[in-house]
C-alpha positions as CSV (number, residue, x, y, z in Angstrom):
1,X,234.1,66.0,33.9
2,X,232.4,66.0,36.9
3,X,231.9,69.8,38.7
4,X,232.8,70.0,42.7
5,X,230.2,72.4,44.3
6,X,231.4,73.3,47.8
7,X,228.7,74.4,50.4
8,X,230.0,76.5,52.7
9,X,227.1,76.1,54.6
10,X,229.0,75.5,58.0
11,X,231.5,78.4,57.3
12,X,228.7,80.6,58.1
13,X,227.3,77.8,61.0
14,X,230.6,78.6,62.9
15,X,230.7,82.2,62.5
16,X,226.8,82.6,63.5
17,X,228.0,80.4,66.8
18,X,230.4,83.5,68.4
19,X,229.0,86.9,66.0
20,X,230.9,89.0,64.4
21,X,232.8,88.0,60.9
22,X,235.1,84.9,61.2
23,X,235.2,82.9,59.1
24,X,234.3,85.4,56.7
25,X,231.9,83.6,54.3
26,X,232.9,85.5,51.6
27,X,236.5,85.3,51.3
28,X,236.1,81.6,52.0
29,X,233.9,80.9,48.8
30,X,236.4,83.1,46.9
31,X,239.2,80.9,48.6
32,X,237.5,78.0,47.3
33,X,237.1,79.2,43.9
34,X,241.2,80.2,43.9
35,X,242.3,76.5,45.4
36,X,239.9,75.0,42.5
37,X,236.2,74.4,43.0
38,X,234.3,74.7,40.2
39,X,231.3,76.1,42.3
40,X,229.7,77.4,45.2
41,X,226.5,76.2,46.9
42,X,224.5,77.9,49.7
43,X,221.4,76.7,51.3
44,X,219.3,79.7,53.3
45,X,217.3,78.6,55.5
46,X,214.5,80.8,56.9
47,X,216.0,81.2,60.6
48,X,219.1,81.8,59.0
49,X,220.7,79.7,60.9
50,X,224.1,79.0,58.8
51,X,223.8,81.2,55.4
52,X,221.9,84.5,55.6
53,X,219.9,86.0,53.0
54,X,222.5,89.1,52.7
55,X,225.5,86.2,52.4
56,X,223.5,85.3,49.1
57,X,223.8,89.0,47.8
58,X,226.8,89.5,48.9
59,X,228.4,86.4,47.1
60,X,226.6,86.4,43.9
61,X,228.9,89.6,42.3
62,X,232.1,87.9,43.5
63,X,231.9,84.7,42.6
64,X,233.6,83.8,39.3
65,X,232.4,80.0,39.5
66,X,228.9,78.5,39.0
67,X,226.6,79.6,42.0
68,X,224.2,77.3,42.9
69,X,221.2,78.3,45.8
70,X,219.3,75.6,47.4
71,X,216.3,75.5,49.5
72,X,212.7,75.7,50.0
73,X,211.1,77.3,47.3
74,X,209.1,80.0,49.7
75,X,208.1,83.6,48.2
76,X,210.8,84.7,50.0
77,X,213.4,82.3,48.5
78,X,212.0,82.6,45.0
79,X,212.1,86.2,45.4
80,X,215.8,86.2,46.7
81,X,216.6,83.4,43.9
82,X,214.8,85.8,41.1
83,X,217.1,88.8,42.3
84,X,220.2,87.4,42.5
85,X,219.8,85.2,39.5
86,X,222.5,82.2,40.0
87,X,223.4,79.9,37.8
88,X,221.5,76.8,39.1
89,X,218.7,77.0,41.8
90,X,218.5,73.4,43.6
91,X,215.0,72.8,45.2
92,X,214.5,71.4,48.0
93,X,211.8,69.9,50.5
94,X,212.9,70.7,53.7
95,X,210.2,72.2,55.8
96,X,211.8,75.6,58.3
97,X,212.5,72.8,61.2
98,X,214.7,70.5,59.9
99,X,218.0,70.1,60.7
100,X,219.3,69.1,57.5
101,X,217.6,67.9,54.1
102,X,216.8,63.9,54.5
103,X,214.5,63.6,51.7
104,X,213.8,64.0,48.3
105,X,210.6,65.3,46.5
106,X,207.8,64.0,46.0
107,X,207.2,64.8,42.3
108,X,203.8,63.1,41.8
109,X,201.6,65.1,44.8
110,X,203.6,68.3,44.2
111,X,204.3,68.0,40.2
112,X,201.8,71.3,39.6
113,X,203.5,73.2,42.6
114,X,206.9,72.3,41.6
115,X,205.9,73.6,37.5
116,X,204.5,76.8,38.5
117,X,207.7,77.6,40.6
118,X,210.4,76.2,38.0
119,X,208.4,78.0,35.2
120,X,209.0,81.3,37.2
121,X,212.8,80.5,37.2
122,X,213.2,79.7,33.6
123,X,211.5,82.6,32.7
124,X,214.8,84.6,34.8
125,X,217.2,82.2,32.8
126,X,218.0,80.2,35.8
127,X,219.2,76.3,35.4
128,X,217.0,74.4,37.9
129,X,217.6,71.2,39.6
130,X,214.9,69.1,42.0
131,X,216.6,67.0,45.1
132,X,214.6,63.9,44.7
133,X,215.4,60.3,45.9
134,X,216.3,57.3,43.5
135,X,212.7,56.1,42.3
136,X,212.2,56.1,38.9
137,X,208.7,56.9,39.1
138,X,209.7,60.4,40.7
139,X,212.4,60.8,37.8
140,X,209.9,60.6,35.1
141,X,207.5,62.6,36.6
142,X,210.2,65.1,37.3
143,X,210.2,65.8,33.4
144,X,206.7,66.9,33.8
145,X,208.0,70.0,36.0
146,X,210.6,71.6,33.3
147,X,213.1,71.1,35.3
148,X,216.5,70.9,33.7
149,X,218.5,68.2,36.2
150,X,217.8,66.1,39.4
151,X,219.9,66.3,42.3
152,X,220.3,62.9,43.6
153,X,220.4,62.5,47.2
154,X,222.8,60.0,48.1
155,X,222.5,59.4,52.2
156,X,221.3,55.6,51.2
157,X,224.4,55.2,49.1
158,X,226.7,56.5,51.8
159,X,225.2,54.9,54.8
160,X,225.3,51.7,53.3
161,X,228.7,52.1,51.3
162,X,230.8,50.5,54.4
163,X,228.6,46.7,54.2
164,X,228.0,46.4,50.7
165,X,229.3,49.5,47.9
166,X,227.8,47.7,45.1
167,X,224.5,46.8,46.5
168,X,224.8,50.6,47.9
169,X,225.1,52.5,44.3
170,X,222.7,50.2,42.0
171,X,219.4,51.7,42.3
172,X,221.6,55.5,41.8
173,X,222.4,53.7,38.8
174,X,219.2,52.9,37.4
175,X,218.2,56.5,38.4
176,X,221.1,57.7,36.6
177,X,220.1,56.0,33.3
178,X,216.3,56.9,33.7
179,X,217.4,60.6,33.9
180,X,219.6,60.5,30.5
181,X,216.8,58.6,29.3
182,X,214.3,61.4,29.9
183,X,216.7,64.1,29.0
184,X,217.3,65.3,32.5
185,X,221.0,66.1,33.5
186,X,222.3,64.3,36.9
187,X,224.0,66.2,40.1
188,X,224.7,64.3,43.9
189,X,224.7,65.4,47.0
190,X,224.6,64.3,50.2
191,X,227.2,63.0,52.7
192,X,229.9,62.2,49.9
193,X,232.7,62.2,51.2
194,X,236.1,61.0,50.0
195,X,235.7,57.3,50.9
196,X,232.9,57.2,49.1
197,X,233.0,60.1,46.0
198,X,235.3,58.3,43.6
199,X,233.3,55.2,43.5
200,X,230.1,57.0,43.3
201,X,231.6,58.7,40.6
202,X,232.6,56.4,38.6
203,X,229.9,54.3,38.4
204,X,227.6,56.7,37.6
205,X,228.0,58.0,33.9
206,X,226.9,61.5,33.2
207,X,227.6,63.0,36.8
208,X,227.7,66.6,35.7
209,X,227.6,68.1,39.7
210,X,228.3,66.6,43.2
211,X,227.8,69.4,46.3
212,X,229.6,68.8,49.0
213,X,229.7,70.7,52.3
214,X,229.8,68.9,55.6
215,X,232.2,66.2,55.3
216,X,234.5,68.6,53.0
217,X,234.8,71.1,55.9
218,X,235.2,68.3,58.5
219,X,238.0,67.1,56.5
220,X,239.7,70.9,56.0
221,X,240.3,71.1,59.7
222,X,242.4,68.3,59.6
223,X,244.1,68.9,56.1
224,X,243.8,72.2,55.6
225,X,240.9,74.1,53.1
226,X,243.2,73.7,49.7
227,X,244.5,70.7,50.1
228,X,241.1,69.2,50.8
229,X,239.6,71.2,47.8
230,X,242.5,69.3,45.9
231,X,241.6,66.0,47.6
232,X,238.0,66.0,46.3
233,X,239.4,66.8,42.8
234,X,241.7,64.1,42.5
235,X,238.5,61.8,43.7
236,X,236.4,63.1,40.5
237,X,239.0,63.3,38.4
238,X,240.1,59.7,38.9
């Protein structure tokens, strides 16, 4: 069965845009949890522009799903990460500026960086996954690091989904089967939405995660927050 991870990334975008508490980030993960996620992912950025670094504290003792921080690994994130100690830390190369993560890593130029800082989370018991783009030659050298899945990023797939779907998902499939090849477990991410999610899903074997934020909250002002949570289900458990 493939786990649904909401971000709730943009709960905490819209509350940052007017101050004060609404939506309360909080009770919305917990909401999530009650209509059915399987998880909760949160992405801090450094300017804290959507999730803040107290969000992250104040989640991780609620939460009775997996929890699952992404981001730049920065002292100051592995720090927070080594505090809080969530079940999966997800790293990714975004630099402070960017307005949302559009690429993978680069596993052969920063395998001994990437080592020393999934060493550090092992050593706290944390599950790590590395956000890296469907080349095989970045999967296998992604072994070399420790780390315990990849996070495929999957804007190619969706972008060209519309034109051609199974042109779209082949080379996530070879990555898929390079990964259970090498041992590594396989999580998504990126723009999946529910045109796209069940085919992704099906047609990659082994999918143990998919994270889904923005399209997921897009689609809960129109249908509501548990009916969408539902909606996403139904897509990965078809």
């Amino acid at each position: 069965m493939t786990r649904l991870s909401v971000n709730i990334n943009k709960i905490a975008t819209l509350r940052n845009a007017r101050g004060g508490n609404l939506p309360n980030v909080v009770k919305t993960a917990l909401d999530c949890e009650r209509f059915g996620a399987d998880g909760i992912t949160v992405h801090p950025r450094p300017d804290e522009r959507h999730i803040r670094y107290q969000d992250v504290f104040d989640l991780k003792p609620l939460l009775s799903s997996e929890f699952n921080i992404e981001g730049y690994p920065s002292r100051g994130f592995i720090d927070m990460v080594c505090a809080v100690i969530p079940a999966q830390v997800t790293l990714v190369p975004d630099p402070p500026g960017v307005l949302t993560s559009n690429a993978g890593w680069d596993t052969v130029q920063h395998n001994s960086f990437l080592t020393e800082v999934i060493t550090e989370f092992k050593n706290k018991g944390i599950r790590t996954s590395v956000f890296i783009d469907p080349d095989p030659e970045m999967i296998r050298k992604a072994v070399k690091t420790g780390t315990d899945r990849i996070e495929l990023y999957t804007e190619s797939y969706a972008r060209n989904f519309p034109s051609d779907r199974k042109e779209a998902i082949r080379l996530f499939q070879i990555a898929a089967a390079i990964a259970s090849e090498e041992g590594l477990g396989v999580n998504a991410g990126h723009d999946l939405n529910l045109e796209n999610l069940r085919y992704f899903k099906q047609n990659i074997p082994g999918l143990l995660e998919v994270s889904i934020g923005h399209a997921l909250i897009c689609d809960a002002l129109i249908f509501g927050l548990e009916n969408t949570v539902q909606l996403y289900l139904r897509q990965l458990k078809s």
